[in-house]
VORO-986296 format. One record per residue (C-alpha): x, y, z. Coordinates in Angstrom, 2 decimals. Layout:
N
site c1 X&c2 Y&c3 Z
...
//
This chain:
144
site c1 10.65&c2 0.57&c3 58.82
site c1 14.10&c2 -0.30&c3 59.68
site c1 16.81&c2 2.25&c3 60.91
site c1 17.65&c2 4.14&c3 57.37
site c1 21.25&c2 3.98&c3 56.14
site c1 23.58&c2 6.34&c3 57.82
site c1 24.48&c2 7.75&c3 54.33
site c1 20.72&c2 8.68&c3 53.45
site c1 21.13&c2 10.89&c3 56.67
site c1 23.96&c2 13.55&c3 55.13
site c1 21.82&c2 16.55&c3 54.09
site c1 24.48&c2 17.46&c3 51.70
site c1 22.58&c2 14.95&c3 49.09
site c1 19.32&c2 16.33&c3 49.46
site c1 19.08&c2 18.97&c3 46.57
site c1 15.97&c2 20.58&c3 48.34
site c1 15.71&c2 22.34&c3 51.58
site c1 12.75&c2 24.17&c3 52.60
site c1 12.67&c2 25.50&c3 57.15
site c1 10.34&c2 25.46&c3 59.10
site c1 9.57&c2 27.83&c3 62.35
site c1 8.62&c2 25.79&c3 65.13
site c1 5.62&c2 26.82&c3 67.45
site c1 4.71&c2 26.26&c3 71.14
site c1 2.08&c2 24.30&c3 70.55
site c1 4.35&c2 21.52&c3 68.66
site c1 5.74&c2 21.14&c3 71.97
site c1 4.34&c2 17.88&c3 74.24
site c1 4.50&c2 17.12&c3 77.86
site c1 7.86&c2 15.61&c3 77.61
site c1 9.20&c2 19.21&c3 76.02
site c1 10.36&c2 18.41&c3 72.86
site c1 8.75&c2 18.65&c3 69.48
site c1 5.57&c2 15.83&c3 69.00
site c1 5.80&c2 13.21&c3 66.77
site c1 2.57&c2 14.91&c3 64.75
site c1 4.32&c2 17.80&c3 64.22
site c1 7.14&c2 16.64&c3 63.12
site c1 4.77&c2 14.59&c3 60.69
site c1 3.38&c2 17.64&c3 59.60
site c1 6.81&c2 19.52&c3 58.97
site c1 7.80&c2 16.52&c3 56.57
site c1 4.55&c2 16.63&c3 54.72
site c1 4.65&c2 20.50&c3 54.52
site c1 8.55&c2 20.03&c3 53.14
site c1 7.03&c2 17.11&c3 50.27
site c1 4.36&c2 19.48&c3 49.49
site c1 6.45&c2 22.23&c3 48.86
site c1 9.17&c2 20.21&c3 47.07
site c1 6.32&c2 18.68&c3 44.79
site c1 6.10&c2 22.55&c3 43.77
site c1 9.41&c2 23.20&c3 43.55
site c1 9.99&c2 20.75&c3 40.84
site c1 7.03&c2 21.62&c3 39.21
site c1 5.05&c2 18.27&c3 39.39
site c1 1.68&c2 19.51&c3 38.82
site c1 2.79&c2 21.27&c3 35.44
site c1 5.02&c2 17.83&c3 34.83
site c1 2.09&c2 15.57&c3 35.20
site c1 -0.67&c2 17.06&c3 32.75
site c1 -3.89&c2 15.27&c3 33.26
site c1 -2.68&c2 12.79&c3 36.18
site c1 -2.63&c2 12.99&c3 39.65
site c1 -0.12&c2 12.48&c3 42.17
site c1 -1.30&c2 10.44&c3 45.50
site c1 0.55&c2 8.84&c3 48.63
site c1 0.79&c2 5.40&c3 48.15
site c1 3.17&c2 5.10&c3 51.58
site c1 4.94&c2 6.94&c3 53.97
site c1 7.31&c2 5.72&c3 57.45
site c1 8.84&c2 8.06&c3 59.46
site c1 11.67&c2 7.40&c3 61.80
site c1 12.14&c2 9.56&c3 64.95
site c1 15.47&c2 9.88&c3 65.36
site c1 16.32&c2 12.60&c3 68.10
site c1 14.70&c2 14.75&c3 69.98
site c1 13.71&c2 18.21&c3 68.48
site c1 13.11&c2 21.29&c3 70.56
site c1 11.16&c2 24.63&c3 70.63
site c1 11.77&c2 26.97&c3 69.49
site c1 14.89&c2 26.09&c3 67.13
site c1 13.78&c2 26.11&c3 63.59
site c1 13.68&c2 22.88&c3 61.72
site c1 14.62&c2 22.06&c3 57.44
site c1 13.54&c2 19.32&c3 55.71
site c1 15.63&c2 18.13&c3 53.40
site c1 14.26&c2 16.35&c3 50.31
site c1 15.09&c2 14.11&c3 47.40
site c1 14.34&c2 11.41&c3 44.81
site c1 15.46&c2 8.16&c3 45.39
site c1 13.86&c2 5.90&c3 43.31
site c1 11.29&c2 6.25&c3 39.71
site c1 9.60&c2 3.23&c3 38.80
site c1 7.09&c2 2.78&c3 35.84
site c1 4.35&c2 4.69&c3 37.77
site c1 5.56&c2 6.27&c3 41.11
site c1 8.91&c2 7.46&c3 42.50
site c1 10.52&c2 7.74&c3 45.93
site c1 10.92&c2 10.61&c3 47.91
site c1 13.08&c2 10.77&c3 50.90
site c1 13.81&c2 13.32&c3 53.66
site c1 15.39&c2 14.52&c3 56.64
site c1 14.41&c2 16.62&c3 59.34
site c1 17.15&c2 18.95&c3 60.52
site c1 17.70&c2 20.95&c3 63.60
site c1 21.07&c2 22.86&c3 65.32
site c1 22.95&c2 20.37&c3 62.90
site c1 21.41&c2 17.12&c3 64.03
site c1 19.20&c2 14.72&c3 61.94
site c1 15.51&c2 14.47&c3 64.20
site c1 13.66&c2 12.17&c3 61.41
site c1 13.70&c2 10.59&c3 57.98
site c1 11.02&c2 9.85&c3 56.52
site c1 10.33&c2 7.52&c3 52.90
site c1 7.10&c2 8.32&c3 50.56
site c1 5.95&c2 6.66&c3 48.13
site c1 4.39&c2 9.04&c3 45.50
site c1 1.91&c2 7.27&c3 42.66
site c1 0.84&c2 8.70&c3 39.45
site c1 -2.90&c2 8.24&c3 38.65
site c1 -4.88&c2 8.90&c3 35.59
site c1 -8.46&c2 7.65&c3 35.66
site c1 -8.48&c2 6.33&c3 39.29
site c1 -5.37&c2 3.64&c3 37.74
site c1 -1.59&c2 4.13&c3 38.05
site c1 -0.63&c2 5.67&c3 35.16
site c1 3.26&c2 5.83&c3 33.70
site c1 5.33&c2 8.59&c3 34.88
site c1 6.08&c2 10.87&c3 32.26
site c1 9.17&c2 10.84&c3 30.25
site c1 10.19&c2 14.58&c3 30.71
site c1 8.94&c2 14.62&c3 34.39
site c1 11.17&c2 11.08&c3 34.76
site c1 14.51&c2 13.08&c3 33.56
site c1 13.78&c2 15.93&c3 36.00
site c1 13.42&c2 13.30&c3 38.75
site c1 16.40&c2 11.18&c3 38.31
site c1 18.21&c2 14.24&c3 37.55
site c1 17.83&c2 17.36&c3 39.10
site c1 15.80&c2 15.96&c3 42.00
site c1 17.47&c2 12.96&c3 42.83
site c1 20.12&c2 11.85&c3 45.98
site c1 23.55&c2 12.98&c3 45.06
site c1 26.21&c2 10.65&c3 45.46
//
């Protein structure tokens, strides 16, 4: 994955924030904040956006499933500093949409990270649904 766009890194356009205490054992030999946890911080900030919008409720009968995800390390993060992730919509195609994020510490971006999020209904991709779509590229979605 390329080096994002310097705009996508102002958390002022993410409508979602969610922090995250870091622990001692995030820590690696070089003493800042491993790459797996930082992994895990971004998946635990999707997670929680996916309930903060509701998508469960939005998607009746279908499922939502990772089709993709890069994450760029950006800067070093450090114990024991909390972290917030950042999150938004980006993009809604017919069946999936676009989340994006950034990881946030002392004022400083440490990672973005791009998911692709797929909507399934009998093992298939299945269409986003219209109310769900409005909430996305609404609400949810990268301000200007």
């Amino acid at each position: 994955m390329p080096r994002p766009d310097p705009a996508l890194l102002d958390s002022a356009r993410y409508p979602f924030r969610h922090a995250i205490s870091t622990r001692f054992s995030d820590v690696d030999p070089n003493q800042h904040l491993n790459n797996v946890a930082l992994a895990a911080m971004m998946e635990d900030g999707r997670v929680r956006f996916n309930v903060g919008m509701g998508m469960r409720v939005a998607l009746g009968q279908r499922r939502a499933m990772v089709a993709s995800m890069g994450i760029e390390y950006l800067s070093e993060g450090h114990f024991p500093a909390p972290v917030e992730v950042c999150c938004a919509i980006e993009a809604v195609g017919r069946t999936s949409w676009t989340i994006v994020q950034v990881l946030m510490q002392d004022g400083r971006v440490v990672a973005f990270a791009r998911s692709v999020i797929v909507s399934i209904a009998d093992d298939r991709p299945a269409l986003v649904p219209d109310e769900f779509r409005a909430e996305l590229t609404g609400k949810w979605a990268l301000r200007p």
